[in-house]
OpenMM code with the backbone's topology and positions (N, CA, C; nanometers):
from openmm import Vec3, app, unit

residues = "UNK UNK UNK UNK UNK UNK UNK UNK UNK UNK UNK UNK UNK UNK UNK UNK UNK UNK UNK UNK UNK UNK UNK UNK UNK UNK UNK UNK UNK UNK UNK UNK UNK UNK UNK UNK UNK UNK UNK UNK UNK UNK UNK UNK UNK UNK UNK UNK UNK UNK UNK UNK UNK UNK UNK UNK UNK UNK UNK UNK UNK UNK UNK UNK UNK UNK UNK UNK UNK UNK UNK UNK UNK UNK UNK UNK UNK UNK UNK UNK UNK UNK UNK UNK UNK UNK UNK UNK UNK UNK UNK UNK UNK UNK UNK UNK UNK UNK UNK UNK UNK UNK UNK UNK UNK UNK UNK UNK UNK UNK UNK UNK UNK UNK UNK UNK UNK UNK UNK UNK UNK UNK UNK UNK UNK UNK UNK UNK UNK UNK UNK UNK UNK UNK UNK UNK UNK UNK UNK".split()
positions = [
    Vec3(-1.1222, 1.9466, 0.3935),
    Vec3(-0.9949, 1.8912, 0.3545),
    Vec3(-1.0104, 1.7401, 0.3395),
    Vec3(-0.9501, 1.6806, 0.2565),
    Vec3(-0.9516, 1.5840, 0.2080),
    Vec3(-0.8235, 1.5027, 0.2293),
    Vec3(-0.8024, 1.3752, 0.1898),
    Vec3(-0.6259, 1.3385, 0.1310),
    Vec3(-0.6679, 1.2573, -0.0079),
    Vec3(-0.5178, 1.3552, -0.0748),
    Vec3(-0.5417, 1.3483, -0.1835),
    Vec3(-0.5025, 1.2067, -0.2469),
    Vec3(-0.3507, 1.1938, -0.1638),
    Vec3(-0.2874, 1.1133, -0.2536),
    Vec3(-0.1530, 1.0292, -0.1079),
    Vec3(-0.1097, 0.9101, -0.1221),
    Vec3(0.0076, 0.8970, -0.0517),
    Vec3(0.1268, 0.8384, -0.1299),
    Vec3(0.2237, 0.8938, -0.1127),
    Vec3(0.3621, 0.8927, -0.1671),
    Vec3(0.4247, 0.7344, -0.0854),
    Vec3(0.4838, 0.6779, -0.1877),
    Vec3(0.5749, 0.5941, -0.1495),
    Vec3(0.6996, 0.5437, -0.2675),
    Vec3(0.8056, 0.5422, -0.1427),
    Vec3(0.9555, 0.5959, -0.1972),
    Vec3(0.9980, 0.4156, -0.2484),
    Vec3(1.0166, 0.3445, -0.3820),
    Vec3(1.0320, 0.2183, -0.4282),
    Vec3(1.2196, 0.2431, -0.4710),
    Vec3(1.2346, 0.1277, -0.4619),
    Vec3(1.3653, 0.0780, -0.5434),
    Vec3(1.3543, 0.0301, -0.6910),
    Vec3(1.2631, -0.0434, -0.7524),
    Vec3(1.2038, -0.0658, -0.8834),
    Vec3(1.0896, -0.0381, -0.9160),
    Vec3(1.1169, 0.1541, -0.9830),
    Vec3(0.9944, 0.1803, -1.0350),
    Vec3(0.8522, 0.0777, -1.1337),
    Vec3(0.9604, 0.0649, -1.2195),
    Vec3(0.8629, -0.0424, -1.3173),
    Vec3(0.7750, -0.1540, -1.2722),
    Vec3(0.9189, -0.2700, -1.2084),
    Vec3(0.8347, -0.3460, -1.1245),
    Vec3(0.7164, -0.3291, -1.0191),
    Vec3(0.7842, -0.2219, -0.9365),
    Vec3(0.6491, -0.2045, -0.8289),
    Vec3(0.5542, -0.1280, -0.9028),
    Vec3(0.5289, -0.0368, -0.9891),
    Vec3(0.4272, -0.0031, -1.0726),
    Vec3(0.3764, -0.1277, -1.1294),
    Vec3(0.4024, -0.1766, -1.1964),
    Vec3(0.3360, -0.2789, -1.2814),
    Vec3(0.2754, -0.4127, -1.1184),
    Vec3(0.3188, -0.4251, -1.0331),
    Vec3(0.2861, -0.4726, -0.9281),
    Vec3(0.1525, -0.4355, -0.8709),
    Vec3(0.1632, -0.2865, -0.8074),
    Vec3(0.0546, -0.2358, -0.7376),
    Vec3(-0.0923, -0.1897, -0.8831),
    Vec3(-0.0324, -0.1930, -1.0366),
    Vec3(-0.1251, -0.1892, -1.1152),
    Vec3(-0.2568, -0.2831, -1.0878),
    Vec3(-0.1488, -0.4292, -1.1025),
    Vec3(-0.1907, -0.5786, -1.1283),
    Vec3(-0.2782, -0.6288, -0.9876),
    Vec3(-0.2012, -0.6154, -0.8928),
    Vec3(-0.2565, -0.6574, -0.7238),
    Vec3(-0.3936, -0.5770, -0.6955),
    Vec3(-0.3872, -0.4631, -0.7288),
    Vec3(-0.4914, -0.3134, -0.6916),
    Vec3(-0.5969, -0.2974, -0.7662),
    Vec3(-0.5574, -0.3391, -0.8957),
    Vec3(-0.6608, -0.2823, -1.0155),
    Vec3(-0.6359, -0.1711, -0.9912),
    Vec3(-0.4840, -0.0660, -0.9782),
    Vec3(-0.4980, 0.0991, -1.0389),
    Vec3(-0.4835, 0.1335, -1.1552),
    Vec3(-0.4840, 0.2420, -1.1890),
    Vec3(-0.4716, 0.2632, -1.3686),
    Vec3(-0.3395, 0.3937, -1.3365),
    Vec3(-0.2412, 0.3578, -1.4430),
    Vec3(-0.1137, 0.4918, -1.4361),
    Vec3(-0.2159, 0.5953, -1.4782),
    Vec3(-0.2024, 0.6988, -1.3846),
    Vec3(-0.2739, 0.8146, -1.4166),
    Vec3(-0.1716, 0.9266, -1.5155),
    Vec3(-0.0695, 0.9011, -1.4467),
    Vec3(0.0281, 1.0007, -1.5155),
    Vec3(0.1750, 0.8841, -1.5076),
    Vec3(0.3076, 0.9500, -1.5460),
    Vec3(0.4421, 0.9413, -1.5247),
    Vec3(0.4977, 1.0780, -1.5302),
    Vec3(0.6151, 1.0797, -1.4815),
    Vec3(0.7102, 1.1814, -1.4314),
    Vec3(0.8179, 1.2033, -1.3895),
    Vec3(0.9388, 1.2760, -1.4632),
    Vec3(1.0735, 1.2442, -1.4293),
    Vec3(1.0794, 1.4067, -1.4133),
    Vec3(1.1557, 1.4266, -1.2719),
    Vec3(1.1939, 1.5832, -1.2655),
    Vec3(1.3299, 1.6137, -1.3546),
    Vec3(1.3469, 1.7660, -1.3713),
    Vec3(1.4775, 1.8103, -1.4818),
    Vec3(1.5753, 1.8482, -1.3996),
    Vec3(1.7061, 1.7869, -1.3597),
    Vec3(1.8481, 1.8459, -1.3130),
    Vec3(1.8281, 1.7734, -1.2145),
    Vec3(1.7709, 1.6862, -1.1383),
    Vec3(1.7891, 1.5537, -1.0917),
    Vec3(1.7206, 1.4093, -1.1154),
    Vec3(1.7748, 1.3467, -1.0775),
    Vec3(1.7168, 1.1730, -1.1305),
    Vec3(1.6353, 1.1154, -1.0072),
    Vec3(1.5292, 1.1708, -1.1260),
    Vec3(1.3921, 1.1520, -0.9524),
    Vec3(1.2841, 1.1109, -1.0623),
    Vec3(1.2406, 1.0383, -1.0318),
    Vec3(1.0947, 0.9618, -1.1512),
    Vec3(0.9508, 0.9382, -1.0909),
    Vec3(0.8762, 0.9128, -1.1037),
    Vec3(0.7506, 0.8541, -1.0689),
    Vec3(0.6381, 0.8104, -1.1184),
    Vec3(0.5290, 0.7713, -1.0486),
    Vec3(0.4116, 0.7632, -1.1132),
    Vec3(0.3553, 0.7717, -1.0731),
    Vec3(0.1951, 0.8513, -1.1111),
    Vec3(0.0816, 0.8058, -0.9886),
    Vec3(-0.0278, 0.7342, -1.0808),
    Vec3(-0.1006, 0.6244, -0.9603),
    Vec3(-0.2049, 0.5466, -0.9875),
    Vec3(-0.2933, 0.5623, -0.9095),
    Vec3(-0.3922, 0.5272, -0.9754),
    Vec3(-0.5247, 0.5701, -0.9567),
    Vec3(-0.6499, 0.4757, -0.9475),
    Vec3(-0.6817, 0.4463, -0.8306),
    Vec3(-0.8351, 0.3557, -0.8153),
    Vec3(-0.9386, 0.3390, -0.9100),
    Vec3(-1.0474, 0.2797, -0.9305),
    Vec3(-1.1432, 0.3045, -1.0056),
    Vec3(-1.2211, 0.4157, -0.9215),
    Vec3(-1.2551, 0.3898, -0.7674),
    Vec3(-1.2987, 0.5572, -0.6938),
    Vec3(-1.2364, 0.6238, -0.6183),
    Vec3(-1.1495, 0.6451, -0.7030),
    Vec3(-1.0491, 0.7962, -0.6512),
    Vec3(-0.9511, 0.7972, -0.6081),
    Vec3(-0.9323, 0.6787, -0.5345),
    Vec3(-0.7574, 0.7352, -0.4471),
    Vec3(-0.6706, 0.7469, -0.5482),
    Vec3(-0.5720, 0.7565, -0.4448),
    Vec3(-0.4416, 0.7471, -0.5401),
    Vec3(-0.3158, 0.6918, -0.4646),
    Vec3(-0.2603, 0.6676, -0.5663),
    Vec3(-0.0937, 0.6504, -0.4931),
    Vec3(0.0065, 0.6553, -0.5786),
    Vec3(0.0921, 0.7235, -0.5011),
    Vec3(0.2530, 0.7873, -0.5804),
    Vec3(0.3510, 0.7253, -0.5529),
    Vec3(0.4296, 0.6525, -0.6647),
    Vec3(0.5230, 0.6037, -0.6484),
    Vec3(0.6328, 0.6712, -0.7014),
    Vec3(0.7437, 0.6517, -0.6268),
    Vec3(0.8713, 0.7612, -0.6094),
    Vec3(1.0041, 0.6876, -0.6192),
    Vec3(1.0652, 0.7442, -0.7228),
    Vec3(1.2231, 0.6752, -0.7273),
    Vec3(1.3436, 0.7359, -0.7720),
    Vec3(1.4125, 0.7567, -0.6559),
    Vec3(1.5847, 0.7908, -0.7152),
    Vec3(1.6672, 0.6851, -0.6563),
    Vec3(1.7324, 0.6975, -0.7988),
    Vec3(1.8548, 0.5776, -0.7677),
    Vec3(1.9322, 0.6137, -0.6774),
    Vec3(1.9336, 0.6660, -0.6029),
    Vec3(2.0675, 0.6832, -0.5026),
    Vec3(1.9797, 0.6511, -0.3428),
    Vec3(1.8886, 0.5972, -0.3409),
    Vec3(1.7446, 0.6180, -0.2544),
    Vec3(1.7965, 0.4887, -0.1783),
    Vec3(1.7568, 0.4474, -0.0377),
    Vec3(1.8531, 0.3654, 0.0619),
    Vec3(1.6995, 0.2985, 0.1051),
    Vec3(1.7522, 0.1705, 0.1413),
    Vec3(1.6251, 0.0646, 0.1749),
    Vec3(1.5267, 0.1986, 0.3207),
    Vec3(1.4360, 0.1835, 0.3764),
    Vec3(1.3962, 0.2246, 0.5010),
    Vec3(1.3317, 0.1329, 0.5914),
    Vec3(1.1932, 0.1048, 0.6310),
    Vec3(1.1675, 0.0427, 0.7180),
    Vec3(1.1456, -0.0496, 0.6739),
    Vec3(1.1235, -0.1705, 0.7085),
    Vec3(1.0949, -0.3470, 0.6551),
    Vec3(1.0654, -0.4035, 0.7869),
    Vec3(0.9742, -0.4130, 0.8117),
    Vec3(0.9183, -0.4624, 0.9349),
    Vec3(0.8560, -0.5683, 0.8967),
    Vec3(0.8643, -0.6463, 1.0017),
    Vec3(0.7861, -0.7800, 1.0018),
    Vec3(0.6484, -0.7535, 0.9809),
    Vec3(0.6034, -0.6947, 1.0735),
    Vec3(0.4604, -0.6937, 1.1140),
    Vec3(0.4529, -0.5412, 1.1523),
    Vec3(0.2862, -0.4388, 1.1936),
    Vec3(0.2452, -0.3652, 1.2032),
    Vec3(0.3009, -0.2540, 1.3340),
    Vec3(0.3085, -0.4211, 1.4637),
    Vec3(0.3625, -0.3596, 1.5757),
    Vec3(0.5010, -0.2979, 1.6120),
    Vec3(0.5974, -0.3738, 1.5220),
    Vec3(0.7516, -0.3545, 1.4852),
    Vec3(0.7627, -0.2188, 1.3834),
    Vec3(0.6515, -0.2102, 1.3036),
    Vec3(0.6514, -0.0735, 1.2422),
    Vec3(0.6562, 0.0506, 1.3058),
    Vec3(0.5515, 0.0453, 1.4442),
    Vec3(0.5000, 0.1399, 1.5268),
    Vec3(0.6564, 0.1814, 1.6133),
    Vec3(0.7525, 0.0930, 1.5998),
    Vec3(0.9023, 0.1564, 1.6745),
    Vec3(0.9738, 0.2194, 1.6038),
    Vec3(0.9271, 0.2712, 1.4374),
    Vec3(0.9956, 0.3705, 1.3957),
    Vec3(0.9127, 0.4651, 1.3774),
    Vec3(0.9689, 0.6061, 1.4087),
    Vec3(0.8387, 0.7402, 1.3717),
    Vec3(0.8374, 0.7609, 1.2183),
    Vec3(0.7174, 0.7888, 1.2006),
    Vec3(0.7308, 0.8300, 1.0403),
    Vec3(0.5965, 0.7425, 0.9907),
    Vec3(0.5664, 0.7247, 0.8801),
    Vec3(0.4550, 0.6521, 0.7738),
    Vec3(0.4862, 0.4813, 0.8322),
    Vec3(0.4526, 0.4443, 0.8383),
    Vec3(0.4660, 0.2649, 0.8836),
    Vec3(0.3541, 0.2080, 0.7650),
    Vec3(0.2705, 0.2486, 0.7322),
    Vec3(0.2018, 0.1394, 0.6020),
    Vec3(0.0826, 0.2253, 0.5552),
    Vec3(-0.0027, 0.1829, 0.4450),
    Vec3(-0.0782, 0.2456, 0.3993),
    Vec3(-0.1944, 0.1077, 0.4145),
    Vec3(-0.3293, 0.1790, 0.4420),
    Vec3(-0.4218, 0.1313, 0.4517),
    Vec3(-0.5722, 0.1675, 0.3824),
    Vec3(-0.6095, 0.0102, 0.3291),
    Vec3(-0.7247, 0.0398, 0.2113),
    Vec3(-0.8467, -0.0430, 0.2776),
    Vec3(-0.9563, 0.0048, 0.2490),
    Vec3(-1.0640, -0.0557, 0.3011),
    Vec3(-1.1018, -0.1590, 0.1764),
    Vec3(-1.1091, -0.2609, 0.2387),
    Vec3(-1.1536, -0.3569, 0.1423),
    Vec3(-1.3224, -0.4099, 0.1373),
    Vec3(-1.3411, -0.4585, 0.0580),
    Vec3(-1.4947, -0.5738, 0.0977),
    Vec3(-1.5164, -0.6739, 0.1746),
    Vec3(-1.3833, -0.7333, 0.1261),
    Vec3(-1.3835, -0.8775, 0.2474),
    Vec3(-1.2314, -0.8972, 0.2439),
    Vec3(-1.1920, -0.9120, 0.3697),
    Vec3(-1.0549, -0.8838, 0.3637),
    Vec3(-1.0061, -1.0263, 0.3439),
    Vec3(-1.0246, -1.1116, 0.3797),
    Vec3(-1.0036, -1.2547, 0.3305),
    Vec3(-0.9926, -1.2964, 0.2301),
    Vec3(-1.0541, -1.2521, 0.1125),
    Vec3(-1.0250, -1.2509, -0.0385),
    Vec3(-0.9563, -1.1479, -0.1010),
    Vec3(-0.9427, -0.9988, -0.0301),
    Vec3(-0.8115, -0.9533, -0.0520),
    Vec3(-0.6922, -0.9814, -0.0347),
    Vec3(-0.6761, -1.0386, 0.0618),
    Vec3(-0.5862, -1.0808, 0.1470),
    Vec3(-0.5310, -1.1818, 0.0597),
    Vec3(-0.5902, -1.3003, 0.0374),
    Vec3(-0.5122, -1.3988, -0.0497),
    Vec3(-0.5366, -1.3443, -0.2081),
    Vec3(-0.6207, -1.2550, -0.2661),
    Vec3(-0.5809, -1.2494, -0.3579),
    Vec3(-0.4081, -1.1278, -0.3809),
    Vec3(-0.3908, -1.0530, -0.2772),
    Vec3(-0.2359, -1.0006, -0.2805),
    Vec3(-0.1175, -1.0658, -0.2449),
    Vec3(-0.1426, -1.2205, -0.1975),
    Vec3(-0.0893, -1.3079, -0.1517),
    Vec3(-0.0205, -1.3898, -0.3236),
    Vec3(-0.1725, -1.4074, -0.3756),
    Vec3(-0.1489, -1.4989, -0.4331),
    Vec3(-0.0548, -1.4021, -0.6167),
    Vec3(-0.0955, -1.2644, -0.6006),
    Vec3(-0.0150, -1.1291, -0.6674),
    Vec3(0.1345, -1.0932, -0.6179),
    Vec3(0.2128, -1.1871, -0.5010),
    Vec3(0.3424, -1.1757, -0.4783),
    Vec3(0.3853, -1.0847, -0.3493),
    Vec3(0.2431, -1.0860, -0.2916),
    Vec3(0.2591, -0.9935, -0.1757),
    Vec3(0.3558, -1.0747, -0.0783),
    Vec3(0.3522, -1.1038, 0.0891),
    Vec3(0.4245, -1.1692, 0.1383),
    Vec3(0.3134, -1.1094, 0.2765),
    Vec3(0.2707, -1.2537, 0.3751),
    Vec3(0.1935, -1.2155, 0.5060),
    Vec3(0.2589, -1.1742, 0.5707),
    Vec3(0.2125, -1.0590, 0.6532),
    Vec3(0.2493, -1.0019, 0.7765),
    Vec3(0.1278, -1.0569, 0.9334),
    Vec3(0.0461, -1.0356, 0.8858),
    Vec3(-0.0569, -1.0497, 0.9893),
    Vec3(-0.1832, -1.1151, 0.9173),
    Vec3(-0.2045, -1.2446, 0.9377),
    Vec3(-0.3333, -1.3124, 0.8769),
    Vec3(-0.4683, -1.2186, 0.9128),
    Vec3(-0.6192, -1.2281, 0.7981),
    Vec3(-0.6943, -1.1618, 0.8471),
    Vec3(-0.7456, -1.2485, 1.0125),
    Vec3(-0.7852, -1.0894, 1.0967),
    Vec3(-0.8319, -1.1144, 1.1717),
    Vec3(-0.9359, -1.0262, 1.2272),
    Vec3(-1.0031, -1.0517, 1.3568),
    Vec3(-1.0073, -0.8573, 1.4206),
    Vec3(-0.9254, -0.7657, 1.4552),
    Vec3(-1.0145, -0.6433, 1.4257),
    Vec3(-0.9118, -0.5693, 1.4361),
    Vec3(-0.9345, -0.4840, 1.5881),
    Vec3(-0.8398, -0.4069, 1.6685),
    Vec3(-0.8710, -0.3941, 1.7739),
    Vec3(-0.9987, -0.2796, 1.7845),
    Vec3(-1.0142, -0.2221, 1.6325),
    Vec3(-1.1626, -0.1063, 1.6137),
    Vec3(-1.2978, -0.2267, 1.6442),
    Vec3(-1.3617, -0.1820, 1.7317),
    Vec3(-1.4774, -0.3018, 1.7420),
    Vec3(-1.5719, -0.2867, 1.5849),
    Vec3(-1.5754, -0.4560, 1.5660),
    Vec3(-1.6296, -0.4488, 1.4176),
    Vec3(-1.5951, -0.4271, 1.2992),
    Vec3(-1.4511, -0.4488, 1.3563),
    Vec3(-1.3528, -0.3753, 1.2088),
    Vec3(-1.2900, -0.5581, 1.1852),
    Vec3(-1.2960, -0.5954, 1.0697),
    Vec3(-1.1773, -0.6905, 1.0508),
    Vec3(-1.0624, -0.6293, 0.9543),
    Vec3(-0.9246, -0.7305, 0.9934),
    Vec3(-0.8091, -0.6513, 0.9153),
    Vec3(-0.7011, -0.7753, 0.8863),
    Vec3(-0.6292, -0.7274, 0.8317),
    Vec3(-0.5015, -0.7905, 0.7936),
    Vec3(-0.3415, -0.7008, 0.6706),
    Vec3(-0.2606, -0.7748, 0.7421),
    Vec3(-0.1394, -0.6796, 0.6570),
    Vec3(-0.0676, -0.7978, 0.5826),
    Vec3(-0.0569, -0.7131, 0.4807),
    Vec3(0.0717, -0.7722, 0.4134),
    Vec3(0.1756, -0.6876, 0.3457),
    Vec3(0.2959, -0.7501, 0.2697),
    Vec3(0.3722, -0.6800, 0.2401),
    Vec3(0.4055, -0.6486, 0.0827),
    Vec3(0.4513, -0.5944, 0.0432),
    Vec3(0.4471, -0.5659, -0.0897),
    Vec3(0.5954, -0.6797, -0.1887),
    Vec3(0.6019, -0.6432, -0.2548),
    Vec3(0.7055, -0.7035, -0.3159),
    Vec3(0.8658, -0.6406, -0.2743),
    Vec3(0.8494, -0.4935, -0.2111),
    Vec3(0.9762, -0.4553, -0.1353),
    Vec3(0.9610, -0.4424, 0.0101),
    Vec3(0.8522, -0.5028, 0.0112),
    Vec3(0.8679, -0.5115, 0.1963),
    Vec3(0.7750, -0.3986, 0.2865),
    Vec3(0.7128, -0.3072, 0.1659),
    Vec3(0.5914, -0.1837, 0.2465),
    Vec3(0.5003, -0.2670, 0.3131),
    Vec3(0.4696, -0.2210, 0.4332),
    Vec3(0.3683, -0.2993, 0.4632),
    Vec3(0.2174, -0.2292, 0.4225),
    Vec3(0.0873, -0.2768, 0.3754),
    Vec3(-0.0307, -0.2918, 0.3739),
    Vec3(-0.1269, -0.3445, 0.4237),
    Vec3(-0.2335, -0.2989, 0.4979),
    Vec3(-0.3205, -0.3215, 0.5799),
    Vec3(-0.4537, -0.3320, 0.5205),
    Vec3(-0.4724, -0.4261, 0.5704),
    Vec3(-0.6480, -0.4126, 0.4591),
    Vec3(-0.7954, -0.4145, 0.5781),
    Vec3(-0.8478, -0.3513, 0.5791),
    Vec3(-0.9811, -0.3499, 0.6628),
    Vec3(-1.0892, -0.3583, 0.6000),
    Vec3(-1.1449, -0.4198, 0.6657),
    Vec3(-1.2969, -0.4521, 0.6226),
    Vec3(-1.3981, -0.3795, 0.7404),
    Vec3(-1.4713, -0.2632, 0.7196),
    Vec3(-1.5426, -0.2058, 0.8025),
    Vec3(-1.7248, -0.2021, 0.7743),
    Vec3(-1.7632, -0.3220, 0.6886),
    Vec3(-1.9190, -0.3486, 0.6608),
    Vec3(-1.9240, -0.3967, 0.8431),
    Vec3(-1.8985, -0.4491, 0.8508),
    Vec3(-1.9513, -0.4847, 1.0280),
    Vec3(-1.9696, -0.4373, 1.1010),
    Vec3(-1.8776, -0.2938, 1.0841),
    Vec3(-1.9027, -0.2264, 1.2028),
    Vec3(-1.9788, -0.1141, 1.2027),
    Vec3(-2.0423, -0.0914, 1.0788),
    Vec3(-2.1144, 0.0198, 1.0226),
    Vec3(-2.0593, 0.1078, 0.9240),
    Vec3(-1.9492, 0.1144, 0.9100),
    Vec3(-1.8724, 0.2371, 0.8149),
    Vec3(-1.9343, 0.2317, 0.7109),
    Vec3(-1.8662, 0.3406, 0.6941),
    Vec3(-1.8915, 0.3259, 0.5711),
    Vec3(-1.7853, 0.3134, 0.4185),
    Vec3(-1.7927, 0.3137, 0.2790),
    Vec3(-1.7067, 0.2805, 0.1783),
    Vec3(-1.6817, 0.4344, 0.0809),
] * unit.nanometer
topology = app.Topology()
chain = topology.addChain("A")
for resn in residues:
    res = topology.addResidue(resn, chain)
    for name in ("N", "CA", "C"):
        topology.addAtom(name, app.Element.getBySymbol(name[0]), res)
């Protein structure tokens, strides 16, 4: 078993698509509007493999907006999505400098050998970026 894909529920399809395109380097793999309700999406796609689904109905209500990672962990449910990066320091400011917003500067992370850092998206998701060449992982 694998994971295939993670869903996340936006307020501006377009914008945050054209956002996580530009910040990520994903490519729209598909679009998608269901029939007999007003439900839309898209999924994008990595250059190796992941994915991510973005999800929107207008009648859809803000959810978590947390400052930071630890304030996330006090609601149950998804709290952020996390990508392994190369060097998280140049991810980091380059999603910074793409309209992201800091949550947690890179630092260590409490995995020995892991470095990390979060930020937030243009609606407030938080994102975590790790860098695991240090500690052996692998990509």
């Amino acid at each position: 078993m694998r994971l295939d894909h993670v869903g996340l529920s936006v307020a501006d399809l377009p914008a945050m698509t054209t956002w996580y395109v530009r910040a990520l380097e994903l490519q729209v793999e598909f679009e998608f509007a269901l029939d007999g309700v007003d439900f839309r999406g898209a999924m994008l796609r990595s250059a190796d493999g992941w994915r991510l689904e973005l999800l929107h109905r207008p009648e859809g209500r803000p959810g978590l907006q947390a400052a930071n990672p630890v304030e996330a962990a006090l609601t149950h449910g998804f709290g952020h999505i996390a990508l392994d990066v190369a060097v998280v320091d140049d991810a980091y400011d380059a999603l910074l400098d793409a309209g992201a917003t800091d949550r947690m500067s890179p630092r260590p992370s409490p995995e020995p050998g892991v470095r990390m850092a979060f930020v937030a998206d243009p609606e407030g998701n938080l994102v975590e970026l790790l860098d695991r060449t240090t500690s052996g992982g692998t990509r």
